[in-house]
N, C-alpha and C positions, 0 to 999 in steps of 0.2 A: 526407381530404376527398373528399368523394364526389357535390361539386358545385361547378358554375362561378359565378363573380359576372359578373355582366351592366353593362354600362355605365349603365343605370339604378338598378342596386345588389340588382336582385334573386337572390337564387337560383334556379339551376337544376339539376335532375340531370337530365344527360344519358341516364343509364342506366335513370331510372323516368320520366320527361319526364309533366310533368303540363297541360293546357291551361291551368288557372290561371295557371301561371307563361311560360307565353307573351306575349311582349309585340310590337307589330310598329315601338314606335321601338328596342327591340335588335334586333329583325331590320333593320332598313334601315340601321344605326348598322353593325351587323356582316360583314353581306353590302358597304354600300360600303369595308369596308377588305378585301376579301381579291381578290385579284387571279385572275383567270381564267388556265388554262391552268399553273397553278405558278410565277405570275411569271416564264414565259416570253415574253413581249408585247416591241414593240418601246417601248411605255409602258402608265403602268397602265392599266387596263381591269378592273372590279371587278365581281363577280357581281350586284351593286343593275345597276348601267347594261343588266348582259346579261338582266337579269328584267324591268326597264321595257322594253326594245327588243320583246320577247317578249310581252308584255303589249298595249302600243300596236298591233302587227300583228298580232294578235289583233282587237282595237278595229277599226282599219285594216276590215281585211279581213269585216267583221259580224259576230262571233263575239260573244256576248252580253257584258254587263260580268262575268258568275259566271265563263265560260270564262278572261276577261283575267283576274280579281281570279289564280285558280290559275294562271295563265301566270305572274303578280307575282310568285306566293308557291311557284313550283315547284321550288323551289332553297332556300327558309327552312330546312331543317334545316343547312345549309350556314353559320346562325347560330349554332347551337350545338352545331357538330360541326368538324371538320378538315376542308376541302376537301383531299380526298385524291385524285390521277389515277386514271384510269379503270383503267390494267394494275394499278395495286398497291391500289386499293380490294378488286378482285376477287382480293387472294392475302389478304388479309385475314379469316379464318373469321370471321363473327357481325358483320362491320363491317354489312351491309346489315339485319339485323335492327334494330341500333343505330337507322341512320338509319330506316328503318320506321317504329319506334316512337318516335321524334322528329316523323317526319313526321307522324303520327297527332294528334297533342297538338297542333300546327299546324290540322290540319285542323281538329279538335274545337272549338277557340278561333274557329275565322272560318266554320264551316260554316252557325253561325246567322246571320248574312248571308244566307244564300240558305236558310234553312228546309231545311236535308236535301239539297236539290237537286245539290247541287255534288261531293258526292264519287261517287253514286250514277250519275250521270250528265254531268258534264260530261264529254267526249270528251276522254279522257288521252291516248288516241291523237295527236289532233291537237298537244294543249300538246309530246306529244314529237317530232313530226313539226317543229313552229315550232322547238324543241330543237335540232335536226338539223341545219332549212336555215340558221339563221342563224350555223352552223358558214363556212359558203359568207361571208357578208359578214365575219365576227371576222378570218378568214384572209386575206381580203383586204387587210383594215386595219390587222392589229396583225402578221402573217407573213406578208406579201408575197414573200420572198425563201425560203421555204419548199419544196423541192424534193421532198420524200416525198409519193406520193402517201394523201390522206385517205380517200377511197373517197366522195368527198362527194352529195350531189344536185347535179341540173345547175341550180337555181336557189337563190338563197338568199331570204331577206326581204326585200331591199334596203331594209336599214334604215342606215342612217348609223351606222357607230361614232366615238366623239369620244376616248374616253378621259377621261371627267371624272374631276376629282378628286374626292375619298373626301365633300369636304362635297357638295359638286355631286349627286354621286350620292344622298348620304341625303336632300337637301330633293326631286329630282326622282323616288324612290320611296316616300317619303314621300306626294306632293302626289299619284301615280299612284292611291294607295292610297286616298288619302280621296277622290278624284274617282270613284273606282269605287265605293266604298261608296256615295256619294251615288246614283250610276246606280243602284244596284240596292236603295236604300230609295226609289226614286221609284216607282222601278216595282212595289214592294210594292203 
């Protein structure tokens, strides 16, 4: 088998990832069960809560709804792939192509939202920069007691982390999502 089934019942292949078969209540259904950091948290804390946080201070901070919509969705491959840590992703030959071309089929499916605009130009820089700092508030909240230094920035988002639960998570990236599409067919 040389494809996943999806909680909506669709197929996917990960390895030919096609935008058709993207869907984004499997992405928010997905990303709210997988727990950030490898399920090393002092409670869950699921990639959906850490892509709305990332999104809203986006928002927050004036960054149009196309920048938030990809802050939302900066982490969707992470639907239909293994959230794998960072040291053993990078011993993995071809894992990042994988995810590439996952990411790609993401893109392709939501880019017409914003007519072309959003992959060509929204400042990837920044979504990974917001990436970064809200390393500074996760660490606060969920590794307090964490004694290794992270090499972090000296500010984070100061975004509240809660830990919602896995449904918590999919209605509040869910309802991100459709709030942002609205923002950005208004202003079509």
């Amino acid at each position: 088998m040389t494809w996943i089934q999806t909680v909506s019942g669709r197929q996917f292949w990960p390895l030919e990832p096609k935008a058709e078969d993207v869907d984004i209540g499997d992405i928010a259904h997905a990303l709210s069960m997988k727990c950030r950091y490898s399920g090393h948290t002092q409670k869950f804390y699921s990639v959906a809560e850490h892509s709305v946080h990332i999104s809203n201070a986006l928002l927050r901070d004036g960054w149009s709804p196309s920048a938030a919509l990809w802050g939302l969705l900066h982490d969707a491959a992470e639907a239909y792939l293994p959230d794998i840590a960072r040291p053993i992703k990078a011993a993995i030959p071809g894992f990042d192509a994988i995810e590439f071309d996952v990411a790609l089929a993401i893109i392709s499916k939501f880019d017409g939202l914003v007519k072309g605009w959003a992959f060509a130009l929204i400042p990837c820089d920044v979504v990974k920069l917001y990436d970064t700092r809200i390393l500074v508030d996760e660490k606060a909240a969920m590794m307090p007691h964490t004694p290794a230094d992270w090499g972090l920035p000296d500010n984070g988002l100061g975004v509240q982390i809660v830990g919602w639960c896995p449904t918590e998570a999919k209605v509040r990236f869910l309802r991100a999502y459709e709030n942002l599409v609205s923002l950005i067919e208004a202003r079509a």
